[in-house]
C-alpha positions as CSV (number, residue, x, y, z in Angstrom):
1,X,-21.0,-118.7,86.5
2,X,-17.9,-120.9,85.0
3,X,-16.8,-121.3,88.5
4,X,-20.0,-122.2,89.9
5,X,-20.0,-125.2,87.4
6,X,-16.7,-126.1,88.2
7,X,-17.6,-126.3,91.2
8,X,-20.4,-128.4,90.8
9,X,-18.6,-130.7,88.5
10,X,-16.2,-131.1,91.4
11,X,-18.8,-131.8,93.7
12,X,-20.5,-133.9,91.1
13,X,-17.6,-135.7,90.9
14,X,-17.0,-136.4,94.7
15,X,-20.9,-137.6,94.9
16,X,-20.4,-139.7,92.0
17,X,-17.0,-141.5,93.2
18,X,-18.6,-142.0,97.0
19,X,-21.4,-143.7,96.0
20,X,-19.7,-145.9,93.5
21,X,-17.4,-147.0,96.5
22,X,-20.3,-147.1,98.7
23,X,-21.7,-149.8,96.3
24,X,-18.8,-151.7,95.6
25,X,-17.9,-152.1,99.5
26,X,-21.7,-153.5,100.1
27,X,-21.1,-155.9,97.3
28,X,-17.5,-157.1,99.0
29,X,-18.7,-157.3,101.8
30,X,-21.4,-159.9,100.9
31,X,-19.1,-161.9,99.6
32,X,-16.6,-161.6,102.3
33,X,-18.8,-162.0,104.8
34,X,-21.7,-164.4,103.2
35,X,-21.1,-165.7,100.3
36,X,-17.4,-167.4,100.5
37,X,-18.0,-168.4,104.5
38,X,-20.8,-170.2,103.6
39,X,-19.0,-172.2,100.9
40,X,-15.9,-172.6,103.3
41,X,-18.1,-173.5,106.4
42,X,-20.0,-176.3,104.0
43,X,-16.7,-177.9,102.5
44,X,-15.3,-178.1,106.0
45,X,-18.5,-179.8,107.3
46,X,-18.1,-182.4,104.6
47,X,-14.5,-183.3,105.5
48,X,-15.5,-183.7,109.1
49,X,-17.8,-186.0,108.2
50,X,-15.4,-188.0,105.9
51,X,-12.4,-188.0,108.6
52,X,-15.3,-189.4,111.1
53,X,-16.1,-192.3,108.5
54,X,-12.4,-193.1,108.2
55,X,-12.1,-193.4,111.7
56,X,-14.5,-195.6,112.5
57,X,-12.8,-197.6,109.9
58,X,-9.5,-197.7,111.3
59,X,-11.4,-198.7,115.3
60,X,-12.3,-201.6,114.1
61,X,-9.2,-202.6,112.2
62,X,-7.4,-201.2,114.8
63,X,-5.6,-204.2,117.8
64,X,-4.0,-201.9,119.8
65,X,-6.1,-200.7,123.0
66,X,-4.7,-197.0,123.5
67,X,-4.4,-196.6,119.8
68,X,-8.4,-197.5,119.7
69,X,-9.0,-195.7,122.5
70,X,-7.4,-192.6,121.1
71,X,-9.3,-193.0,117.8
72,X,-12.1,-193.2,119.7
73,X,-11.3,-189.9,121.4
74,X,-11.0,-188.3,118.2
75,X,-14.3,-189.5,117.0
76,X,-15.4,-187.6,120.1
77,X,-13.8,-184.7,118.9
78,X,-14.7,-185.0,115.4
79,X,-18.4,-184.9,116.4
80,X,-18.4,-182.1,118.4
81,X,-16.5,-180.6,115.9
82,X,-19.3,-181.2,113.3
83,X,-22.1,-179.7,115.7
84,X,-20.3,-176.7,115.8
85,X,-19.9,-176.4,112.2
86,X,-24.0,-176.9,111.8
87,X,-24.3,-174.2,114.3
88,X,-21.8,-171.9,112.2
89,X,-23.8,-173.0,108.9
90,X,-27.1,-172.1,110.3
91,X,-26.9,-168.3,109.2
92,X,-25.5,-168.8,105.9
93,X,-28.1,-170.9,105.3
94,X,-30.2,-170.2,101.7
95,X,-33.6,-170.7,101.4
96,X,-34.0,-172.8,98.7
97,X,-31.4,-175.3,100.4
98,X,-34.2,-175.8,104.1
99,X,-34.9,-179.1,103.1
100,X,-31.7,-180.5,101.9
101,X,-30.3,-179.3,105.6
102,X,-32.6,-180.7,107.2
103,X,-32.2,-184.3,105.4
104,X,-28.6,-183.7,105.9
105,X,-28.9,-182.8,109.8
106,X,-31.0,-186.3,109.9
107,X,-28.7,-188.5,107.9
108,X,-25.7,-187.2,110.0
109,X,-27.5,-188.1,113.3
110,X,-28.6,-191.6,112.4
111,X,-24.7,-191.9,111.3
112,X,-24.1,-190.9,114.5
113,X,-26.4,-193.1,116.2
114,X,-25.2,-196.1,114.6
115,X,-21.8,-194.7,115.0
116,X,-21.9,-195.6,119.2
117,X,-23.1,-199.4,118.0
118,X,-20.2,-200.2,115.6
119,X,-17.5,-198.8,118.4
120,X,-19.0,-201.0,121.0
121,X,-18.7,-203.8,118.6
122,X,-15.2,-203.0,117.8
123,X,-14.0,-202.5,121.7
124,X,-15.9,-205.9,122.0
125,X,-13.5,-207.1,119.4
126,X,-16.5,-208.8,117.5
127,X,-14.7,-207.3,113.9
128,X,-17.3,-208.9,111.6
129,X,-20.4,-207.8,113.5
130,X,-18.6,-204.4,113.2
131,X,-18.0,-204.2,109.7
132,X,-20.9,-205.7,108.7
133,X,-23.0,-203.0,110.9
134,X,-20.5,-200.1,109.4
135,X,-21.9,-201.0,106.3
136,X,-25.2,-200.4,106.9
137,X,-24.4,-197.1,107.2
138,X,-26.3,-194.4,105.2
139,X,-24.7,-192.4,102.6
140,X,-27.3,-190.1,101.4
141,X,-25.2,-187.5,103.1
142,X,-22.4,-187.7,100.6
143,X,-25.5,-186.7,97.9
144,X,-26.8,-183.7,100.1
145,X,-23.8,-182.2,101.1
146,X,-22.7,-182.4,96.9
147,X,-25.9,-180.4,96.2
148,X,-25.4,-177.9,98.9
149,X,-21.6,-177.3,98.0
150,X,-22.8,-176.6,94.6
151,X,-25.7,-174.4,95.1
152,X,-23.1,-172.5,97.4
153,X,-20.5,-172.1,94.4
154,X,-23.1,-171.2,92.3
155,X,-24.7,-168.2,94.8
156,X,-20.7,-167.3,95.3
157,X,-20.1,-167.0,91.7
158,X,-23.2,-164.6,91.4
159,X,-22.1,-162.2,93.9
160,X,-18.9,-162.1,92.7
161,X,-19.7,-161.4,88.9
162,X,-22.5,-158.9,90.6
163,X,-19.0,-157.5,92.3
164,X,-17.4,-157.0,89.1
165,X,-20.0,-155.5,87.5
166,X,-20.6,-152.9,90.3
167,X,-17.1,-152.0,89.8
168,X,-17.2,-151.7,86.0
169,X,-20.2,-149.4,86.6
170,X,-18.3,-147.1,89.2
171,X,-15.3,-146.7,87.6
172,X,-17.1,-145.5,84.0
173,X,-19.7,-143.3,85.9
174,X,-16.9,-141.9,88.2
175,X,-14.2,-141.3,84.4
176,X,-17.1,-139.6,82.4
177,X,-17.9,-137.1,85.2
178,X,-14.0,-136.5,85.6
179,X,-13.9,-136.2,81.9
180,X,-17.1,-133.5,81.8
181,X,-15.6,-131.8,84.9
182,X,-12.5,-131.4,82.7
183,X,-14.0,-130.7,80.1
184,X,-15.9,-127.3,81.7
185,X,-12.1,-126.3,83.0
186,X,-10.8,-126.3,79.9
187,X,-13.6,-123.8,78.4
188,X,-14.2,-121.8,81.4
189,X,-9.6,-121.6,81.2
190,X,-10.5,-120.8,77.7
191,X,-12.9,-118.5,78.1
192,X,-11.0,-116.4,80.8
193,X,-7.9,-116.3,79.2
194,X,-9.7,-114.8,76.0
195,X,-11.3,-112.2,78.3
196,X,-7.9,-111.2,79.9
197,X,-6.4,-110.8,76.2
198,X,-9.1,-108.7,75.5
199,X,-8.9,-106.7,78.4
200,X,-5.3,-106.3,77.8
């Protein structure tokens, strides 16, 4: 009977420490693989955007043909780059947060739009009609993107206090059932070596 429940404690004790790992990974994992690329993919997409609005600053201060021309290459680049990243953002994407992408998605390709005017300007050399059109430019994105960054950190910091307290959990269940299996070795060690004494 004493070994039986040893035994069981054991197994117990296995069981127990499985599914607290078994928890813990699914929690990691979220974060790994939801939580933190979703804030990463979103702070990338807002420094895209920033680099492209420098950029078009420096075309149209810029005199130099092939240095224009190469800015304007990387303008190219940066937009492409920044479609990508919407594609990559699409899955993370939280429900609450549908409307702010969209008006983000819009406000990027207006900027965009407007975007192919002010670099004709510029190559036309017509500086003022640049600038001043540059101007116009909206900046509601700047807003969006803030909120969506946020709500991001925010739904990050969850998971990983969620994480934490997963592992707390599994770490106390999986110590009391080591303790209790203990506990039955020491009295079923106790209670054989009193029967061997007495047998003696």
């Amino acid at each position: 009977l004493l070994i039986g429940a040893l035994l069981v404690g054991s197994v117990v004790t296995c069981v127990a420490g499985l599914f607290g790992l078994s928890r813990l990974d699914s929690s990691l994992d979220a974060v790994v693989s939801v939580d933190m690329p979703r804030l990463m993919t979103i702070t990338d997409l807002r420094k895209q955007i920033r680099m492209l609005v420098v950029a078009e600053n420096d075309h149209i201060l810029e005199t130099d043909a092939k240095k224009a021309t190469a800015i304007e290459n990387g303008i190219r680049t940066g937009t492409g780059t920044i479609t990508q990243l919407f594609t990559k953002y699409q899955p993370y994407l939280l429900p609450e947060d549908a409307s702010r992408w969209d008006a983000l998605r819009a406000d990027v390709e207006g900027w965009w739009a407007l975007n192919e005017r002010v670099l004709g300007l510029s190559k036309a050399r017509q500086v003022p009609e640049a600038t001043a059109l540059s101007k116009t430019h909206s900046k509601q994105w700047e807003a969006v993107i803030k909120e969506l960054i946020t709500n991001a950190d925010k739904h990050l910091q969850v998971a990983a206090a969620a994480t934490r307290s997963v592992s707390s959990r599994a770490r106390i269940t999986v110590i009391t059932v080591f303790a209790v299996s203990a506990l039955l070795g020491l009295v079923a060690g106790l209670i054989i070596y009193r029967a061997i004494r007495g047998a003696l």
